[in-house]
C-alpha positions as CSV (number, residue, x, y, z in Angstrom):
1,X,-65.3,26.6,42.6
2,X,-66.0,25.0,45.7
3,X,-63.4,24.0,48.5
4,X,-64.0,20.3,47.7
5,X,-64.0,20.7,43.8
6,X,-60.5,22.3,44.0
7,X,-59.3,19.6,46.4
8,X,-60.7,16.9,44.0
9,X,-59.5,18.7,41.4
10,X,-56.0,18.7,42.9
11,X,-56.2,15.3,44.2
12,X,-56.8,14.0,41.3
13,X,-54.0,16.1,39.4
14,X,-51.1,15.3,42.0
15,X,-52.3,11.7,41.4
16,X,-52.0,11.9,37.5
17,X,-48.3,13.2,38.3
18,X,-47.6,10.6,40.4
19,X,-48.6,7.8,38.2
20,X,-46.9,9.3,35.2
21,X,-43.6,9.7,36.8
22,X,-43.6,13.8,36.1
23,X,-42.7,14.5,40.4
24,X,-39.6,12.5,39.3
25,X,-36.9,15.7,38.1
26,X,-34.8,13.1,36.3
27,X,-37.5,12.5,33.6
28,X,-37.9,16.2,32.6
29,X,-33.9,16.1,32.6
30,X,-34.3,13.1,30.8
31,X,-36.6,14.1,28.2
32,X,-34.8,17.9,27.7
33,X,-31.3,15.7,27.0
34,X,-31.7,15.5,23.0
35,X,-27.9,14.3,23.1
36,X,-27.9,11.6,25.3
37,X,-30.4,9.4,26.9
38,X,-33.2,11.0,25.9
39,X,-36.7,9.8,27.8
40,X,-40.0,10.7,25.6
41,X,-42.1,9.8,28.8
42,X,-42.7,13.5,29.4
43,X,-44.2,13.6,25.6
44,X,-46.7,10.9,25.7
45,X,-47.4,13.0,29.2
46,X,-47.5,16.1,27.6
47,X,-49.9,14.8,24.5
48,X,-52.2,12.8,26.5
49,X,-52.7,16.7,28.1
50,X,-53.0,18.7,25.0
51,X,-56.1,16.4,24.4
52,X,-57.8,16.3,27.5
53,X,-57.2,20.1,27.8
54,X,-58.4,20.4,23.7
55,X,-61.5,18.7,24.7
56,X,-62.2,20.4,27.9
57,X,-62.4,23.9,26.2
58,X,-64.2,22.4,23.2
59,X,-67.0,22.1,26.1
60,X,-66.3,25.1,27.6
61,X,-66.9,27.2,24.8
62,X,-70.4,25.7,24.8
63,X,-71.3,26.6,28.4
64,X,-71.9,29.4,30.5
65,X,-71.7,27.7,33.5
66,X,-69.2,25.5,34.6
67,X,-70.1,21.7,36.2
68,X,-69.9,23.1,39.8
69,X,-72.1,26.3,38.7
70,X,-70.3,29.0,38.8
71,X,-69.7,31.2,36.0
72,X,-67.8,29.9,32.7
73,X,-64.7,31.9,32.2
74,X,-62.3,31.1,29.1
75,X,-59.9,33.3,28.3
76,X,-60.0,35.5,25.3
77,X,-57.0,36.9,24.5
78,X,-54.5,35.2,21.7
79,X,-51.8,38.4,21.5
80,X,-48.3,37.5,22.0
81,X,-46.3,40.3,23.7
82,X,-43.3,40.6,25.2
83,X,-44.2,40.1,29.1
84,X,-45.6,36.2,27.4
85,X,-42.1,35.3,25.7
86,X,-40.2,36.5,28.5
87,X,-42.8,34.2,31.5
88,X,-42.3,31.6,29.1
89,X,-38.5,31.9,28.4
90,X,-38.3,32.0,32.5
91,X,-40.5,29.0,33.1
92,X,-38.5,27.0,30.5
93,X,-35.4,28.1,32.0
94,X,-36.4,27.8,35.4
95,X,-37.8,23.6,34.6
96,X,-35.1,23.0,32.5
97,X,-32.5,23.6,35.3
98,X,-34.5,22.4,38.0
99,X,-36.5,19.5,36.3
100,X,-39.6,20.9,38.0
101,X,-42.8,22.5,37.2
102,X,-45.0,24.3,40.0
103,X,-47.9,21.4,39.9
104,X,-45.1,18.6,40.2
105,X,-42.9,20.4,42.7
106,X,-46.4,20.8,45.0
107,X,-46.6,17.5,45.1
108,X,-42.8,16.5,45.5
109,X,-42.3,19.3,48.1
110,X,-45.4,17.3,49.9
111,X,-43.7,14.2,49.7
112,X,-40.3,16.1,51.9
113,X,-38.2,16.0,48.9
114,X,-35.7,18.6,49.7
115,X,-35.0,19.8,46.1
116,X,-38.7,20.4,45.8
117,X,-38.6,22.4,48.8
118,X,-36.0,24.7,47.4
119,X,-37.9,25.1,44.3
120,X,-41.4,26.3,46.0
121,X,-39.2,28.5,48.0
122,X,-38.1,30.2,44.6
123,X,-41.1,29.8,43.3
124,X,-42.8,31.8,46.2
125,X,-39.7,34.4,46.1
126,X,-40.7,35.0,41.9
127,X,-44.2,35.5,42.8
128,X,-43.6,37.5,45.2
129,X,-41.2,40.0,42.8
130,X,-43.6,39.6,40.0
131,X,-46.1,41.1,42.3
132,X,-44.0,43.9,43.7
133,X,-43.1,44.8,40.4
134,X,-46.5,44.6,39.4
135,X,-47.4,46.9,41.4
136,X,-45.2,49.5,41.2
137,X,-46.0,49.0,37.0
138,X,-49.3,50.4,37.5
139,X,-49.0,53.0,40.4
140,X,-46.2,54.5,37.6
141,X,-48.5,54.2,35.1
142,X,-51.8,55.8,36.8
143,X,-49.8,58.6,37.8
């Protein structure tokens, strides 16, 4: 992908966050808060995704090029192992204490917002240790 196709790309993602409302914390809070005052913003958000991602790789599966050229890759694999429940267990943990995703906390930490600040910085730190630990993974298991 291009420089300018990711930047459009993003553009136009960080604005689709910041029209729904999802750089606001307080409406994933709102929406994880069965019990109380529950906000099903984050759902309509969520569906009106699930289609526009359902119809993208409908498309995709048909091409071997993508709309900027470059080589088509969908993924392939459909396994679930251990290393996906436990990502996904931390990255539900992880926005349902903080209220943040890393798309919306991009674009809040790039409005100042301080709480989005300290989650990129944890964010960063994770990747960081995954990759670490990554590494030492397969240097223990190629020798």
């Amino acid at each position: 992908m291009s420089a300018l196709g990711a930047f459009l790309a993003g553009l136009v993602f960080g604005l689709g966050l910041i029209l729904s409302g999802m750089t606001d914390p307080g409406k994933v809070i709102g929406f994880l808060d069965l019990t109380g005052n529950w906000d099903p913003s984050l759902a309509f958000v969520m569906g009106g995704a699930v289609q526009v991602g359902f119809l993208a790789f409908a498309i995709a599966r048909r091409r071997t090029r993508n709309f900027l050229g470059g080589a088509m890759r969908v993924p392939d694999r459909r396994d679930i192992d251990a290393r996906l429940v436990g990502g996904s267990a931390v990255f539900g943990i992880g926005w349902g204490l903080a209220g943040f995703c890393p798309g919306p906390a991009l674009v809040s930490f790039g409005s100042g917002q301080d709480k989005a600040a300290v989650f990129v910085a944890a964010m960063l730190l994770g990747m960081l240790v995954y990759t670490i630990a990554e590494r030492t993974r397969r240097t223990s298991a190629a020798a």
